[in-house]
N, C-alpha and C positions, 0 to 999 in steps of 0.2 A: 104535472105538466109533461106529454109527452116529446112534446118538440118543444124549444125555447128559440124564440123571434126576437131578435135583437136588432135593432138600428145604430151604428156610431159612424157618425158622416156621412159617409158616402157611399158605406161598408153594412149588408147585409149580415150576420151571424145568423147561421141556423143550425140546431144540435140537436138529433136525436137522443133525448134523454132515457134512455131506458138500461142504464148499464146493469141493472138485476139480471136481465134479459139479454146482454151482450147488444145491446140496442137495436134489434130483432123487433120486424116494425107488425104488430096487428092491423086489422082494417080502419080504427080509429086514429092510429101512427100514420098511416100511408094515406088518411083523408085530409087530416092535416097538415101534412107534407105539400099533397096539390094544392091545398090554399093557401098555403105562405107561398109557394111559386108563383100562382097568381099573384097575390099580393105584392110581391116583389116587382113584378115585370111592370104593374102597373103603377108603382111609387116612383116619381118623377126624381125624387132627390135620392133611389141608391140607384148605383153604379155598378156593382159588383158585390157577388155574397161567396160566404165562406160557407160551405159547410163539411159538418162532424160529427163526431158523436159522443156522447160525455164518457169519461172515465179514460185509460187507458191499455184496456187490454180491446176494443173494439170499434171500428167506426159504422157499422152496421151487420149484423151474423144473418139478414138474411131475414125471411118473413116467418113471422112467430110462428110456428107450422102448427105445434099442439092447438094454442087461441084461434090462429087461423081456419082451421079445419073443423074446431067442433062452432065456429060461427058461419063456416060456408055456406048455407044451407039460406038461401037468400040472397045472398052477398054475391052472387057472380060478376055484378056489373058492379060491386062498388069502385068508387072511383080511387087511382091509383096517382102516383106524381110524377111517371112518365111520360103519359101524352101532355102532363102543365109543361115537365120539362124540356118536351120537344118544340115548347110553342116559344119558350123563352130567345130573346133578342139577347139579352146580356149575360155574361159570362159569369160562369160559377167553377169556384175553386175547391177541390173537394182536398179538404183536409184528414186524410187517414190514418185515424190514432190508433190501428187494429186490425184484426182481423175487419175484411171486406168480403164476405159470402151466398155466392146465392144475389138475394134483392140488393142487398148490399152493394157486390161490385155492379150490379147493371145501374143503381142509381149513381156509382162513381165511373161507370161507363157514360152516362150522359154529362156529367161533368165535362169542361176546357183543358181546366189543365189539375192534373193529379200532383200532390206531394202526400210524398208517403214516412212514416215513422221507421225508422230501421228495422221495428220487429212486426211489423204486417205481413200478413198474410192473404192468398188471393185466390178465392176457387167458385165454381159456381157447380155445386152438387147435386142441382136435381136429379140429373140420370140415374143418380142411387137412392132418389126415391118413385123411378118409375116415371118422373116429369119431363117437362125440357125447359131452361127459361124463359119465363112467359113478359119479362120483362123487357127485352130490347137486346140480352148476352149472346143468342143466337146469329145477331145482324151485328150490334159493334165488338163486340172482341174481333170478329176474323175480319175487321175495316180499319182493325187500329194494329194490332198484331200482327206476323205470320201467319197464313193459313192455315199448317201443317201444325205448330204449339197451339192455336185457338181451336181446332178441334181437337185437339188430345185433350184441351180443357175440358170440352164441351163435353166427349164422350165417357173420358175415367170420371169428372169431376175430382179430379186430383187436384191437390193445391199448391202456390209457387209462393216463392217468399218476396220480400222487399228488393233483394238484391237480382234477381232475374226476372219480376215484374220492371225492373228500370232496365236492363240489358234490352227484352224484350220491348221497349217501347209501351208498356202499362199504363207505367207512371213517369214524370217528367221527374221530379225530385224525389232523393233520397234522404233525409236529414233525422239528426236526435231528435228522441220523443221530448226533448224537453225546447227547442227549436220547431216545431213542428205547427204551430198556429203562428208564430213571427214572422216564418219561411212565408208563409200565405198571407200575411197581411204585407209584405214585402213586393207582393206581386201583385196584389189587391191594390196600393199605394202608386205603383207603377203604372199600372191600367186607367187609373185616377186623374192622372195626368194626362190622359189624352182626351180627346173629343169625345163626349157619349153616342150622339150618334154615329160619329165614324164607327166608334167602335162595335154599336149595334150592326151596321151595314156589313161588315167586318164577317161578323158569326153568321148574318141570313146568307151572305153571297158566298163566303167559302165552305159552309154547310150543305147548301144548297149542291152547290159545283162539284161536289164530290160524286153524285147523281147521275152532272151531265156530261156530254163529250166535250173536247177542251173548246171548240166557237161556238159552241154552246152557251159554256159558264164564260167564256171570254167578253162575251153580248151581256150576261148578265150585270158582270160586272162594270163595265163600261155606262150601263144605266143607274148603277148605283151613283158610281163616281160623275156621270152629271147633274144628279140629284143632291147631291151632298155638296157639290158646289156652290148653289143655289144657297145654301144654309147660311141664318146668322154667324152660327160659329165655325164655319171656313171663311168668311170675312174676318171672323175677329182672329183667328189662328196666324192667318199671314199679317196682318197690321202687328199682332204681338211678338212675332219674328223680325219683321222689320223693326219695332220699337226696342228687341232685345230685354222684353220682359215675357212673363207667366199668361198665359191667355187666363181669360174667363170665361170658361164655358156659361154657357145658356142651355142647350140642349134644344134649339130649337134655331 
C-alpha cells in the first residue's frame, strides 16, 4: 500500500508509505494522494488530517523521477494532489519526518501549518534537472518566505535545514523526531475544539484574501461572518459559553 488512510476521530492520518524510495511519489503515489484528499474533504466526521511519510529519514524526496519518466509517456494529464489540495476547506498538518524535496516540499507547501523533525531538510531541485516546479513551489514559497531566499531556492535548488526553514518562516515547529506526530496531533486536538465550519470559513476567506486588496477581502470576510452566524453551531457556541461548558458541534 502506497499511501495508508487512517481515520481516529476526528483526525485524518495519511502516510506516504514508500520509505524504500524515500517516499518519492510515482503517478500511482500522487493518484492516490488526490483521492484520499477528496475523500477527506468530503467525510463529514474528520476535521483535520495529519500527514507524513513512513520511516524516518524522509517525509516525501520528491516524484520518483526514474518510475516517473519511463511511465511519462501518456501520463501528461495524470491526476496530481495539488489541485485536490487546493480545493480543500479543512486544514492539513504536515508532519515532516525528513527530508522534504522537490514534490515533497510543494505538497508541504500546500499544507496550514508545518512541524518539522530536527533533522529535515528542505529544497526543491528541479533546476538541476533542466525543470522548474510544476507543483505549486514557484507561487508558495516566495508567498510564504522572503523573496530574495525563495529564489535562491528556486534557482541553485540548494537545500536548507530544519533550523533556518523555522527562522525563515517554512515551518511553524521545530521538535524531536521522536515528538514529531504528538507535536501534530497536539494541534490537530486544538483545532478540534473549535467550530468546523468556522473553521473551514477560516482557510476559504483568509486564503482567498491573500489574492485580494484589503476592502476587498475585508467584504469577503464580513460575508463569511454573517453566514456562519446563521449556523446551528454559532447558536450552540454562545449558549455553551454562557452555560460554562464544551459546545457540541454539529457542523451544520
Amino acid at each position: 500500500m502506497k499511501v495508508i488512510f487512517e481515520k481516529k476521530s476526528a483526525v485524518a492520518y495519511v502516510t506516504i508509505n514508500r520509505p524504500e524510495r524515500l517516499n518519492a511519489c510515482d503517478f500511482e503515489t500522487y493518484g492516490r494522494l488526490a483521492e484520499i484528499w477528496t475523500e477527506f474533504q468530503a467525510d463529514r466526521d474528520l476535521r483535520v488530517a495529519i500527514f507524513t511519510g513512513a520511516g524516518d529519514r524522509a517525509f516525501c524526496a520528491g516524484s520518483d523521477i526514474k518510475s516517473n519518466y519511463i511511465e511519462r509517456t501518456g501520463r501528461e494529464n495524470a491526476r496530481t494532489p495539488y489541485a485536490a489540495m487546493l480545493e480543500l476547506t479543512k486544514p492539513i498538518i504536515a508532519a515532516i519526518n525528513g527530508h522534504a524535496n522537490g514534490g515533497g516540499l510543494e505538497q508541504a507547501l500546500a499544507c496550514d501549518i508545518r512541524v518539522a523533525a530536527e533533522h529535515a531538510q528542505f529544497g526543491l531541485g528541479e533546476v538541476r534537472l533542466g525543470w522548474l516546479p510544476g507543483g505549486g513551489g514557484t507561487q508558495r514559497l516566495p508567498r510564504l518566505i522572503p523573496l530574495g531566499r525563495a529564489l535562491e531556492m528556486l534557482y541553485t535548488g540548494n537545500r536548507i535545514g530544519a533550523a533556518d526553514a523555522l527562522r525563515l518562516g517554512l515551518v511553524d515547529y521545530v521538535v524531536p523526531m521522536s515528538g514529531l506526530i504528538a507535536r501534530a496531533e497536539e494541534i490537530a486536538a486544538e483545532i478540534c475544539k473549535s467550530a468546523p465550519l468556522a473553521v473551514q470559513k477560516i482557510k476559504e476567506v483568509a486564503l482567498k484574501g491573500l489574492d485580494l486588496p484589503l476592502a476587498d477581502g475585508l467584504r469577503l470576510e464580513h460575508r463569511a461572518y454573517q453566514a456562519l452566524t446563521k449556523t446551528d453551531d454559532a447558536r450552540e457556541g454562545a449558549l455553551a459559553f454562557a452555560e460554562k461548558r464544551s459546545p457540541d458541534w454539529k457542523g451544520k
